[in-house]
C-alpha positions as MATLAB code, in Angstrom:
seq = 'XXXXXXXXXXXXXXXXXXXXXXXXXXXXXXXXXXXXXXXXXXXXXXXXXXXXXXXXXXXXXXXXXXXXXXXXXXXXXXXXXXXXXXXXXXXXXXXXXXXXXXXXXXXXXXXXXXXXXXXXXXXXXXXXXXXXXXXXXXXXXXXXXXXXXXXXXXXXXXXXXXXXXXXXXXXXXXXXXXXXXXXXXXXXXXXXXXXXXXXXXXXXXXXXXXXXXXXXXXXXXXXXXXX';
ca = [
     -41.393   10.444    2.744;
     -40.134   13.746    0.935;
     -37.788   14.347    3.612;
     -36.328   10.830    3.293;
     -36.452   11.564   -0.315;
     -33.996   14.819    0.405;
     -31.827   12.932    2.666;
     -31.428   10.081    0.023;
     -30.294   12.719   -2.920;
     -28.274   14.866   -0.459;
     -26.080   12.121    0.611;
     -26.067   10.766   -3.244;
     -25.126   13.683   -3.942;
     -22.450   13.918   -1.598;
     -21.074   10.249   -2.784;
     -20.783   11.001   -6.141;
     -18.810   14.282   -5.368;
     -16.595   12.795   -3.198;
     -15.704   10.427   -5.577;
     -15.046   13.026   -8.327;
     -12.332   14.808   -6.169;
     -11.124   11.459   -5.884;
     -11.007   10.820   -9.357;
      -9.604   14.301   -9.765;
      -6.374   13.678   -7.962;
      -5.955   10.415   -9.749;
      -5.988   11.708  -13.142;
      -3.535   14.417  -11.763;
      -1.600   11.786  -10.283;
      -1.163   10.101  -13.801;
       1.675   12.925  -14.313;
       2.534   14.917  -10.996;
       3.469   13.002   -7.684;
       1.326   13.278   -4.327;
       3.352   14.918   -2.043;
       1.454   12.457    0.922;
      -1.620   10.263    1.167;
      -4.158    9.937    4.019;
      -2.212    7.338    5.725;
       0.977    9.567    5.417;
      -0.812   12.120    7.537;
      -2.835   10.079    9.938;
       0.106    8.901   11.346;
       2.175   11.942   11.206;
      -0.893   13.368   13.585;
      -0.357    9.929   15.458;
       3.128   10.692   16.049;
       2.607   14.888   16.955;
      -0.001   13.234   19.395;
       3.380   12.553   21.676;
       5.942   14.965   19.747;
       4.503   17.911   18.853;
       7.535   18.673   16.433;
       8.160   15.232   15.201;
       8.353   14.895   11.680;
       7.713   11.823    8.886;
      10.731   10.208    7.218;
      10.060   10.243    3.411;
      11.779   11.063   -0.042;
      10.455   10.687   -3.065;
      12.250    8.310   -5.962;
      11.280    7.721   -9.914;
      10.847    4.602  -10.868;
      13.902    3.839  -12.094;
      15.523    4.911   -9.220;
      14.348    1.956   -7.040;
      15.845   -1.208   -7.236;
      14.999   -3.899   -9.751;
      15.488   -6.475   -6.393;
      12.691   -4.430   -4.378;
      10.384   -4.655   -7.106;
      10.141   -8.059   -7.671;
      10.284   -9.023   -4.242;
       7.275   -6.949   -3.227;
       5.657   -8.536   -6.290;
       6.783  -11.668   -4.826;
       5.114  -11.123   -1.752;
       2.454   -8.883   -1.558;
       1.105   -9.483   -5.269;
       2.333  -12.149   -7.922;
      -0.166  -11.518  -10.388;
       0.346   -7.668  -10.081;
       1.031   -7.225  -13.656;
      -1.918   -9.281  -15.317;
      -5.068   -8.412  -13.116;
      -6.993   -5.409  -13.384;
      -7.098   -4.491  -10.004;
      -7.975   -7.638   -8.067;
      -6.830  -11.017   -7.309;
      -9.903  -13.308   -7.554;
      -8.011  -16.258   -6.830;
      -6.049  -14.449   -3.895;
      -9.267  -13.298   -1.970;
     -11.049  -16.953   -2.314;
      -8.224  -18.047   -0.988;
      -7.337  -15.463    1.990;
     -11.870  -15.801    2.383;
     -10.705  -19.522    3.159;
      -7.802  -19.432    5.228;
     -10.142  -16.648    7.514;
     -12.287  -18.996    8.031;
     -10.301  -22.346    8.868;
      -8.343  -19.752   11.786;
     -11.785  -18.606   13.078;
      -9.992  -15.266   12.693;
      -8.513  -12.375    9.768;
      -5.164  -13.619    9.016;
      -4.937  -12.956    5.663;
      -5.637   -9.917    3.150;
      -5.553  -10.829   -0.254;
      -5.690   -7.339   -1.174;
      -3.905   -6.598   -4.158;
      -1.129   -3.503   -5.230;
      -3.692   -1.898   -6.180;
      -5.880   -2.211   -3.254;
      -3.543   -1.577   -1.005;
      -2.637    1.817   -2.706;
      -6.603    2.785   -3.122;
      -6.738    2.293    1.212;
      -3.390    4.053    1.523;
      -3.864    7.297   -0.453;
      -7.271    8.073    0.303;
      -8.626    5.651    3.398;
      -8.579    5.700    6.827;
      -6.776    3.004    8.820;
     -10.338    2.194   10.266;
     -11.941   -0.909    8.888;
     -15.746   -1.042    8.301;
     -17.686   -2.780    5.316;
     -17.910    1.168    3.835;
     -14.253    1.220    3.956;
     -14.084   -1.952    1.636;
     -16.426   -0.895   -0.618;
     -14.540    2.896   -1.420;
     -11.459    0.329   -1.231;
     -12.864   -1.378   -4.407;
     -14.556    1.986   -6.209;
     -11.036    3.782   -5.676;
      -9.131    0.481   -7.090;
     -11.196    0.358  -10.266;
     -10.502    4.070  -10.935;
      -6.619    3.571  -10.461;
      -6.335    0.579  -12.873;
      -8.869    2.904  -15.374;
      -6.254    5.786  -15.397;
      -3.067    4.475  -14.943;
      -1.036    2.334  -16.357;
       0.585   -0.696  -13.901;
       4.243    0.919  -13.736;
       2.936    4.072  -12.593;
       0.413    2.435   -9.731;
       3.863    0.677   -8.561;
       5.828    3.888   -8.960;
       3.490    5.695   -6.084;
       2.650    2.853   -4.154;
       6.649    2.319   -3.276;
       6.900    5.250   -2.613;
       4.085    6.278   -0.106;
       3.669    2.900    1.890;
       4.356    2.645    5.486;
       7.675    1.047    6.029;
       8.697    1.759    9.931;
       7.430    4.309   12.665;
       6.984    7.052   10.793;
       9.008    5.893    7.877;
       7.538    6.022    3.994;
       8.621    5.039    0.577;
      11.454    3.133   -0.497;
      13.963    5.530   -0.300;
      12.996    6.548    3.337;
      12.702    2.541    4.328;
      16.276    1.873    2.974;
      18.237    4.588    4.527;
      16.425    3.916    7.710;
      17.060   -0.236    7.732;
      20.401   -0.757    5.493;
      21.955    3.199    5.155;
      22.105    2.645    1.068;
      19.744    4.111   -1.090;
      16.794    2.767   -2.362;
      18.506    1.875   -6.042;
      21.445   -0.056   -4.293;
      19.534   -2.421   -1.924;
      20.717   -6.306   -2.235;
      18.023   -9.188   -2.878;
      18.547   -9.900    0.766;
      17.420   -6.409    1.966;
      14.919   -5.855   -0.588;
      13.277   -9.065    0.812;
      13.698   -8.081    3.894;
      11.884   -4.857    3.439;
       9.119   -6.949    1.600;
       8.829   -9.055    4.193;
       8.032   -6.302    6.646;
       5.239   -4.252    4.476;
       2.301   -6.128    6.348;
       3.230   -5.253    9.935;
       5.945   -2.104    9.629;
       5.907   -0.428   12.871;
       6.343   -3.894   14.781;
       9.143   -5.235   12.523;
      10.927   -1.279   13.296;
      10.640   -2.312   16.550;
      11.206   -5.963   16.830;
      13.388   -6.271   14.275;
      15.387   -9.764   15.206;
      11.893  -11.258   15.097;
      12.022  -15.150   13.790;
       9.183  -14.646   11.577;
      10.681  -11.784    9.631;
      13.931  -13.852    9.022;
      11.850  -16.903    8.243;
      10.059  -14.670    5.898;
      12.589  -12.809    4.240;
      14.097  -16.377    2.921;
      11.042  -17.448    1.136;
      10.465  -13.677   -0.524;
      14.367  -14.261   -1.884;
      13.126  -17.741   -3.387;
      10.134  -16.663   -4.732;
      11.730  -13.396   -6.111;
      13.054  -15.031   -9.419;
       9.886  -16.020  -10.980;
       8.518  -11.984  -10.169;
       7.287  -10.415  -12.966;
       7.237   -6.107  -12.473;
       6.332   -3.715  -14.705;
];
């Protein structure tokens, strides 16, 4: 029993640390930019797998920097209620909880901005129940610290966007050869319409889904509200 006891407070121990150096780079995240997130380098050793000297395409932007029409279409999109939750979209996971379940199968997220930026700075691509749960811990700590245009600020510019291709910037020289301030509704919903499945939209990118898409995000993209 008083070994149990040890292992219990060692890995407590171990939990609660972890998730102080993960607090610690949020709060220094408030005012200085990550220079890459877990993601970022999980696939850069992805691609080095098959190229040792291959190399990720990324640049970061400011805010204002970054089109007005690529905001509110990833709003539109990935998160319409980005600017008045506090982290998570109630309403959005009932309904995604829903949809999984008429399909039999996961076809939709319902994870928020904010979720998605908690998985992508600090997570693993590998999903398991512990990943949700760190998922949800790291959320709550983002919304705590930082304010909504800041979350958005980072998150556009570290999410995966093509094969090896991150952040606005990075995703608009590669797709439309403008920068990131200058893209069109069209491509800005375009490049919205690709965030859930990047490196097969690189790769199949005449697909009638992404098209099909791409039109609704340019409807919807109007009633956006973005920080």
């Amino acid at each position: 029993m008083r070994l149990l006891l040890k292992i219990g407070a060692a890995l407590l121990a171990a939990f609660v640390l972890y998730n102080l150096w993960i607090f610690g780079h949020i709060v220094y995240w408030r005012a200085n930019n990550p220079s890459a997130s877990t993601f970022m380098n999980e696939q850069l050793a992805r691609l080095q797998e098959n190229d040792p000297e291959a190399e990720l395409h990324h640049k970061w932007v400011p805010y204002e920097r970054i089109s007005a029409n690529l905001k509110r279409a990833i709003v539109a999109s990935e998160d319409a209620k980005f600017v008045d939750h506090v982290g998570f979209d109630w309403d959005g996971i009932e309904a995604a909880f829903e949809k999984n379940m008429q399909k039999g199968r996961i076809v939709a997220g319902g994870s928020t901005i904010s979720q998605q930026l908690a998985k992508n700075l600090f997570l693993s691509s590998r999903k398991t129940p512990w990943r949700k749960l760190e998922e949800a811990a790291i959320t709550v700590m983002l919304e705590a610290v930082m304010d909504k245009r800041r979350i958005f600020e980072i998150y556009l510019n570290v999410i995966e966007w093509g094969n090896g291709v991150f952040g606005a910037e990075a995703a608009s020289r590669h797709y439309f050869r403008v920068s990131a301030a200058r893209l069109s509704p069209a491509q800005a919903a375009r490049l919205a319409a690709m965030v859930p499945n990047p490196r097969y939209y690189d790769e199949h990118r005449a697909a009638p889904g992404l098209a099909k898409k791409t039109r609704i995000i340019v409807r919807r993209m109007r009633y956006a509200d973005v920080p």
